[in-house]
C-alpha positions, 0 to 999 in steps of 0.5 A: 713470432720470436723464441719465447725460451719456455714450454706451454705444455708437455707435448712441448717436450717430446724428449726430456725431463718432465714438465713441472708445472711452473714452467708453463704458468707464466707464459699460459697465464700472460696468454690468457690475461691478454687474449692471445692464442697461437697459430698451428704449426706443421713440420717438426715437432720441436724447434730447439734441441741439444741432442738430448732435450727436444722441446718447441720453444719456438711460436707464433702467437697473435691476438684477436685483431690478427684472427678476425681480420688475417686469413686463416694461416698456419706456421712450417716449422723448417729444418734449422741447417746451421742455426740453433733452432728451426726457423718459422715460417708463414706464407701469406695468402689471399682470402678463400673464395667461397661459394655466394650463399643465398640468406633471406636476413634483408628482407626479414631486416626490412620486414622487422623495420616496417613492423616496428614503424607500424606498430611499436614506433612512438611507444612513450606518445602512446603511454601518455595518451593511454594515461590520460584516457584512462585518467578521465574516464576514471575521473568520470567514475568517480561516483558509486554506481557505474554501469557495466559499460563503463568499468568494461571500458576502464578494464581494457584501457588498463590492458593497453597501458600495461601492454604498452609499458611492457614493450617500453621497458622490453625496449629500454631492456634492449637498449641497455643491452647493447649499451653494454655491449658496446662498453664491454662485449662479455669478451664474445669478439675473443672467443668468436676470434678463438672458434675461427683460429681453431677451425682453420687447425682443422683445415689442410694448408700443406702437404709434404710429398715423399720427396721432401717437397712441400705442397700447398696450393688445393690443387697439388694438395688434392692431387697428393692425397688421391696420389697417396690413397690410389698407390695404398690401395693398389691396383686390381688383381684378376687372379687371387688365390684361393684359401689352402685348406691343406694349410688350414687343416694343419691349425687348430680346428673348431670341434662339433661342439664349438660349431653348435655353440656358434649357430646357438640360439639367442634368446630374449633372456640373454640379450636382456641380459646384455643390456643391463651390463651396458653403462648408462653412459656407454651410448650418449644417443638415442639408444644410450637413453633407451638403455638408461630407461630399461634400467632405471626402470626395471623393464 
């Protein structure tokens, strides 16, 4: 948490000269070498200004150790009173409860134990022993002439041995595996600390009343939205007056004409029509790709 006396993009500066693109290359690029991310802020959208340039010089920012470990925060940009910038400040607060959520991963943990005990446990004990099998009953076929049986046996030790070098080496794929990622995780821990840090900015920690005051337990932070939402919508009214159409007449009027063209028939020409002018991409879904077929095929 500090002044860090640069911006990192132009939002930064809602007023002010043009950001340049050095000015924000140091700090991004040291935030990106060294897996750094900030944390969200609400309040003010600048925290320094000389009457002219407002910028947000001003923030919070933590690694991967502070995301995975602290709860989900956010920082208040607060009103500078006599100071040169507005003072940041983060209000710490124990872990959410959350529901207890029912998985079924031990007993398929405990399942995948016994089959591996029963089934692929000693895997080299078994490779050996499908060689030296295979190597005396080959010694024994050693003279022209087998019988059916006998070749009919050989074929299906071969089958076993290359099942099991399969699995050896699906096992040692494994093991290498995570080896790996012990040594080098493929930075996966930063960019699941990432997802959690950009998840918590779609959360509702605080609220500022019209008051000025500032809420943030659930409770009052519920409270202020239905608050808010009731008195926008208003209350009922029993008596809503009816259209003047002495007033309405006193407009511009549709004429027969336009009346007929409105209630005009749709016909199939028209809404094939239609459906040729639509982009490819305009409807991504299931309908998008209907709409790319029937113009890409020429239906």
């Amino acid at each position: 948490m500090g002044y860090y006396n640069t911006i990192r993009r132009q939002e930064d500066r809602p007023v002010g000269k043009p950001v340049q693109e050095a000015e924000v290359r140091d700090l991004n690029d040291f935030m990106e070498q060294n897996g750094l991310t900030k944390i969200r802020t609400v309040g003010r959208r600048f925290t320094w200004t000389n009457g002219h340039t407002y910028s947000r010089i001003d923030r919070v920012i933590v690694n991967v150790v502070w995301m995975l470990q602290m709860p989900q925060l956010e920082v208040r940009v607060m009103d500078p009173g006599c100071l040169d910038h507005s003072p940041l400040s983060i209000k710490f607060e124990a872990n959410e409860e959350r529901e207890p959520r029912s998985f079924k991963l031990k007993r398929v943990k405990q399942a995948m134990k016994e089959l591996n005990k029963t089934e692929y446990n000693e895997v080299d004990k078994k490779i050996n022993r499908c060689r030296q099998q295979l190597a005396e009953l080959q010694e024994q076929m050693r003279d022209l002439g087998q019988k059916e049986d006998m070749i009919m046996v050989e074929k299906d030790m071969k089958a076993q041995l290359e099942k099991w070098l399969g699995v050896e080496e699906s096992i040692m794929k494994q093991k290498s595996i995570v080896n790996w990622l012990k040594l080098g995780d493929g930075n996966t821990t930063y960019f699941h600390a990432s997802m959690k840090n950009k998840c918590s900015q779609n959360k509702i920690k605080s609220l500022t009343k019209a008051n000025g005051d500032a809420v943030q337990s659930n409770q009052d932070i519920e409270e202020e939205v239905l608050g808010f939402y009731k008195q926008l919508l208003g209350s009922s009214d029993g008596t809503v007056p009816t259209i003047n159409q002495v007033m309405m007449r006193d407009g511009s009027l549709v004429n027969r004409q336009q009346q007929l063209q409105l209630v005009k028939y749709v016909s199939k020409e028209e809404v094939y029509d239609a459906l040729l002018g639509i982009g490819d991409n305009k409807a991504p879904a299931a309908t998008g790709s209907m709409l790319y077929s029937i113009s890409r095929l020429g239906l």
